[in-house]
Structures are given as C-alpha cells and as structure tokens.
C-alpha positions as CSV (number, residue, x, y, z in Angstrom):
1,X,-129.2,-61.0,190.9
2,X,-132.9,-61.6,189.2
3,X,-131.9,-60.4,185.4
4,X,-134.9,-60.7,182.3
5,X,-134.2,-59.8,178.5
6,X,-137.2,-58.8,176.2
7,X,-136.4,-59.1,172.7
8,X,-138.2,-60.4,170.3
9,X,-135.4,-61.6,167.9
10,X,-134.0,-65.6,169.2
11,X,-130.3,-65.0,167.9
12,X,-130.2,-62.1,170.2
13,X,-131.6,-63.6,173.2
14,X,-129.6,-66.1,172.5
15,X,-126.3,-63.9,172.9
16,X,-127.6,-62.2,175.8
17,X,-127.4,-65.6,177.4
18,X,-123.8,-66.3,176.7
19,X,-122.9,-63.0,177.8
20,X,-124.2,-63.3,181.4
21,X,-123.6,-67.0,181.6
22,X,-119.9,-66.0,182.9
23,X,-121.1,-64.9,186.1
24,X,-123.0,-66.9,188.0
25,X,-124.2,-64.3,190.2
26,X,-126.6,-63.3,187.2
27,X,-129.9,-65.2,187.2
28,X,-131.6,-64.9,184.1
29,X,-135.7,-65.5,185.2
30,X,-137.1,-64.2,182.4
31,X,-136.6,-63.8,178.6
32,X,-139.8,-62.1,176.7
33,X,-140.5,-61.9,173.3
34,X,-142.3,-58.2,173.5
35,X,-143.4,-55.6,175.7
36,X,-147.0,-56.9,175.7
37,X,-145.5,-60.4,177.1
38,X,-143.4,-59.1,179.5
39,X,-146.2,-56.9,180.9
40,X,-148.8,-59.9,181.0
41,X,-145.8,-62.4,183.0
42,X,-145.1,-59.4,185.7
43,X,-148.9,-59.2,186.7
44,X,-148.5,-62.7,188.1
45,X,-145.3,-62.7,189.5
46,X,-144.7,-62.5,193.2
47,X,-142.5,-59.6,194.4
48,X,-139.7,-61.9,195.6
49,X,-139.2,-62.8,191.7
50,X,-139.1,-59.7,189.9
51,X,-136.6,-58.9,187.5
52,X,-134.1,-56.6,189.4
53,X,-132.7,-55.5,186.0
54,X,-134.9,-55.6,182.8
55,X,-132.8,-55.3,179.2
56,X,-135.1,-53.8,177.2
57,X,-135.0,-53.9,173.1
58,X,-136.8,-50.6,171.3
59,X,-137.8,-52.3,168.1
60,X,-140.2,-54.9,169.3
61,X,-143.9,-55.8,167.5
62,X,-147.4,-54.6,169.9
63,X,-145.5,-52.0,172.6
64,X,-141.8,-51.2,171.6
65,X,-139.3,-50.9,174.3
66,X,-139.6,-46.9,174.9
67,X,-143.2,-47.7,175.6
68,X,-142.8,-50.7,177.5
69,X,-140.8,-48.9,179.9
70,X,-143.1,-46.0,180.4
71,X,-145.6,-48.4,181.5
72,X,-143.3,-50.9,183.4
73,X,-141.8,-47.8,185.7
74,X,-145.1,-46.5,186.2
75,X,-146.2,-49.8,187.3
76,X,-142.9,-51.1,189.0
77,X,-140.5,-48.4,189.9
78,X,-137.9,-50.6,192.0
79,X,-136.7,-52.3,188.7
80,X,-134.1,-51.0,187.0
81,X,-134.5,-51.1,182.5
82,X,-131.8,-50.5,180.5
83,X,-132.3,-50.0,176.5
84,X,-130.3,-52.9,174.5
85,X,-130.5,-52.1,171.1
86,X,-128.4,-51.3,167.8
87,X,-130.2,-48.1,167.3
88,X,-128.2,-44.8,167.9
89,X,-130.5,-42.1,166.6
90,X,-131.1,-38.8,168.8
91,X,-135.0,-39.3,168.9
92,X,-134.4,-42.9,170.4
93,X,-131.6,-41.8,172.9
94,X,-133.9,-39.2,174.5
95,X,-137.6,-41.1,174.2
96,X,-135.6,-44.0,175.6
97,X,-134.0,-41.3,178.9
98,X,-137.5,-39.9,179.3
99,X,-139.1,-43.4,179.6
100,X,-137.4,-43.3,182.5
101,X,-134.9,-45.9,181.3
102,X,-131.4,-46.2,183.4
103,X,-129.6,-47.0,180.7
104,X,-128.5,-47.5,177.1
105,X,-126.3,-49.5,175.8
106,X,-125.7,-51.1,172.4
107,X,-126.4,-55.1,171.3
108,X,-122.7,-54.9,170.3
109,X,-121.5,-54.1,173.9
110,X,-119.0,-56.5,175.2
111,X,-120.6,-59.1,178.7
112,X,-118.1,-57.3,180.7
113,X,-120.0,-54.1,179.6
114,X,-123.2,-55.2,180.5
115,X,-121.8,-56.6,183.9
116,X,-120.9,-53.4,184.7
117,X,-124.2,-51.6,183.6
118,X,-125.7,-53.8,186.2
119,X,-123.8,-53.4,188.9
120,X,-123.3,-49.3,188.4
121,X,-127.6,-49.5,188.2
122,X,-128.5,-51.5,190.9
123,X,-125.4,-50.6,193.5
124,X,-125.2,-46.9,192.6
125,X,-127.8,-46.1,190.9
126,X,-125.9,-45.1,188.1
127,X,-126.9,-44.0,184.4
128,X,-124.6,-46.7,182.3
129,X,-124.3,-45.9,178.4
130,X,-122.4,-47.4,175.6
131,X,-119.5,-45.2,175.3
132,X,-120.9,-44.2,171.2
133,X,-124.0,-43.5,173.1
134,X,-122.4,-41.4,175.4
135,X,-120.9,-38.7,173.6
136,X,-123.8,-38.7,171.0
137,X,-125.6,-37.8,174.0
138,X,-123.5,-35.1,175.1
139,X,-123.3,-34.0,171.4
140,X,-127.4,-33.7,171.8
141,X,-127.5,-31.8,175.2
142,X,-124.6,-29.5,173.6
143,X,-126.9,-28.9,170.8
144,X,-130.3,-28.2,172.5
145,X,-128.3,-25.6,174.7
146,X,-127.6,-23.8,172.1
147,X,-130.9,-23.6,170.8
148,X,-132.2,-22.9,174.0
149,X,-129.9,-20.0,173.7
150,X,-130.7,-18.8,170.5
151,X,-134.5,-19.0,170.8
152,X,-134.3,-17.0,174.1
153,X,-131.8,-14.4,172.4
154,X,-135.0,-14.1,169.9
155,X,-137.3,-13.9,173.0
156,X,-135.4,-10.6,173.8
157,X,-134.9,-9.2,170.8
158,X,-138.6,-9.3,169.9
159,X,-139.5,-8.0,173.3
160,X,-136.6,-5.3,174.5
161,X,-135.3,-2.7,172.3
162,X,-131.1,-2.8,171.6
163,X,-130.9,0.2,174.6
164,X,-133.5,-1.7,176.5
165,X,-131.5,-5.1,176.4
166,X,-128.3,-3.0,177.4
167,X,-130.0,-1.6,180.4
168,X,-130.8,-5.4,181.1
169,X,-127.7,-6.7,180.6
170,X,-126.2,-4.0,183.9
171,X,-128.9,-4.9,185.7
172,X,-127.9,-8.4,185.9
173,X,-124.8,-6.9,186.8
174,X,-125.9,-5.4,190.2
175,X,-125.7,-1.8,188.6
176,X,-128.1,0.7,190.0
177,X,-130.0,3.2,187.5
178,X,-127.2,6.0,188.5
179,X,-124.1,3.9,187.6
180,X,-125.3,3.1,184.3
181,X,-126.7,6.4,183.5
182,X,-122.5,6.9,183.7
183,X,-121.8,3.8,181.9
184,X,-124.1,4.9,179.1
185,X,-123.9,8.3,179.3
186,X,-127.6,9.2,179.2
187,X,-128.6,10.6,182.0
188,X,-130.5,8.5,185.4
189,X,-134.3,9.8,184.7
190,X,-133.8,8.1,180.9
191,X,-132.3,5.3,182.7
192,X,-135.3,4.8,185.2
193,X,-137.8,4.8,182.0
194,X,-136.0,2.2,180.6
195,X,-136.2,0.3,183.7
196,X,-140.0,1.0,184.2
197,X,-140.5,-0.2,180.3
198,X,-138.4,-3.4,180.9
199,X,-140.5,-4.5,184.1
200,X,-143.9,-3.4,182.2
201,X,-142.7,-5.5,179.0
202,X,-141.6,-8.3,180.9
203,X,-144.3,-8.3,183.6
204,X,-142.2,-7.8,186.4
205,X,-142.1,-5.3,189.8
206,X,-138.6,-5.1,191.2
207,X,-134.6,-5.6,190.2
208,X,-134.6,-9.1,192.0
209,X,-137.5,-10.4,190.4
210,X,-135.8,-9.1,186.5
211,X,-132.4,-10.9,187.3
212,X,-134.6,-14.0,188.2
213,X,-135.9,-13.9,185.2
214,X,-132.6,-13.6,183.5
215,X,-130.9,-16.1,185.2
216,X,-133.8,-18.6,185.0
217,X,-133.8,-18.1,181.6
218,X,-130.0,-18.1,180.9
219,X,-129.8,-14.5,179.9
220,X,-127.1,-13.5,181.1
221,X,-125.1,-16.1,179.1
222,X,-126.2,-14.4,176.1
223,X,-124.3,-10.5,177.0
C-alpha cells in the first residue's frame, strides 16, 4: 500500500518511518515538507503512484494541513488523508473533519495504531481517531447539541407565546384542536386561534407541515 507523510519537521518524519517500517506491506513513496510541496509533486505523478493514504501534519509553513486537504480532496478524492498532529483543540478537530480529512490521530499514537487507521480507511472506509481525540470529539458534538437546543428553545420563545408553545407542544403529539381544548380547558374556537396564530407566526398552512418543522428543528426534544 502507496503511503506519503507531509511534515515539515525531520525528527518526525523520521519516526513516521520507523513506525511503518514493520510492515512491509506499507510503501512509503512520498515524504513532503509542506502542503505547497506535496501539491506541486502530485501534479506530475501518474495515477498508478498516488499516495493511497496521505498523513497529513496541521502546523506546516505556506498551506497548513486543514488547508492542504481542502485542496488535495477537491483535487484527488480517491485518496484517503488522515491528520497527524499533537494538536487536540476543538477548532482543529472540526476544521480538520470538514477538510474532508478521514482521520485524526495524534504524533504520539503507537505504529500498530496507525496500521490500523490505514487499514479501517482504505478497507472500510472507516473514520479512525486517536482514542483522546475521540471522546473530545464526542464531548464537542454533546456540546453543540445542546446549544442547538438552547438557541432553538430561544427561537420559540421569542416567536410563540407560553399558551402558544403549549398548543405546539400537543400538536406534535397528534392531538386535534378538540382534545386539547380538554387538555387545556379552554374551549376548541380559542384553541383554533391559537393554531391559526402559530401557522401565521411560523409561516406555515397545515398540522403536517408544523410538526415538520418541529421535528426538523428538534422541538419536540425541548417539551
């Protein structure tokens, strides 16, 4: 398997060597310096020797390794790129997922980990991480669900009054306007106003298209 490293510090190239030399199936074609470099060598190389699995570093002088990437998918989508770096922050983790990067794992990751990031990318087309990087990344989605969350609980409550947001909340539920004119004890023609102010506020015609909404917009997770 065609493997390249682009880093631009020696000592770490260096180890990335030892840690592949143990399996010989690995074939190490290509070791760049920067992003720049790496995109200048894969204009002239023939299909038949492309990388198969790029390691890409993120702190790199010219194009850094979230950029790099960007470009590199764009330009070669077969080939897999994994981040290899000793950053953990939350900006990195996701600029690096967005790049379109299949992987992340840290310069402090054992060969066998790195053996297996290859294999999982290239014969599953798997989505490796270190396992730090892992649940920091889980700890991120976590978080931006919750926010989500929150900011769409302020979405309502700046456009549907308290009794207006009730009436929402049994709408989702499948009740019609009579059943909860009896769950709320007003009566159904107060009921049906509500409705009628709910679709005009929220620019909807019909029930289906109000539970859509709700659902699309993880409402319902908030009653």
């Amino acid at each position: 398997m065609r493997i390249a490293v682009v880093d631009d510090n020696p000592v770490n190239q260096n180890s990335f060597r030892q840690k592949i030399e143990p399996y010989p199936d690995l074939d190490l074609i290509l070791v760049s310096d920067s992003g720049d470099s790496f995109l200048e060598h894969m204009k002239g190389a023939p299909v038949n020797n492309w990388p198969e699995v790029v390691f890409m570093d993120i702190q790199m002088p010219g194009l850094n390794g979230v950029e790099t990437i960007k470009i590199a998918k764009a330009l070669y989508p077969s080939i897999h790129y994994i981040v290899l770096t000793v950053f953990e922050d939350n900006e990195t983790i996701f600029e690096a997922i967005q790049s379109g990067a299949s992987g992340y794992l840290l310069k402090q990751d054992t060969y066998h980990t790195m053996k297996e990031a290859i294999d999982e990318v290239v014969q599953y087309g798997g989505a490796p991480m270190s396992p730090a990087i892992a649940r920091k990344a889980l700890k991120l989605l976590t978080q931006r669900e919750e926010q989500s969350k929150k900011e769409n609980s302020n979405m309502l409550d700046d456009l549907l009054s308290e009794r207006e947001r009730e009436i929402l909340t049994h709408l989702v539920s499948g009740y019609d306007a009579k059943r909860i004119a009896e769950i709320t004890n007003i009566s159904t023609l107060t009921v049906r106003k509500h409705i009628a102010n709910i679709y005009n506020k929220l620019h909807v015609n019909s029930k289906a298209q109000v539970i859509s909404m709700a659902h699309k917009n993880k409402w319902f997770r908030l009653f």
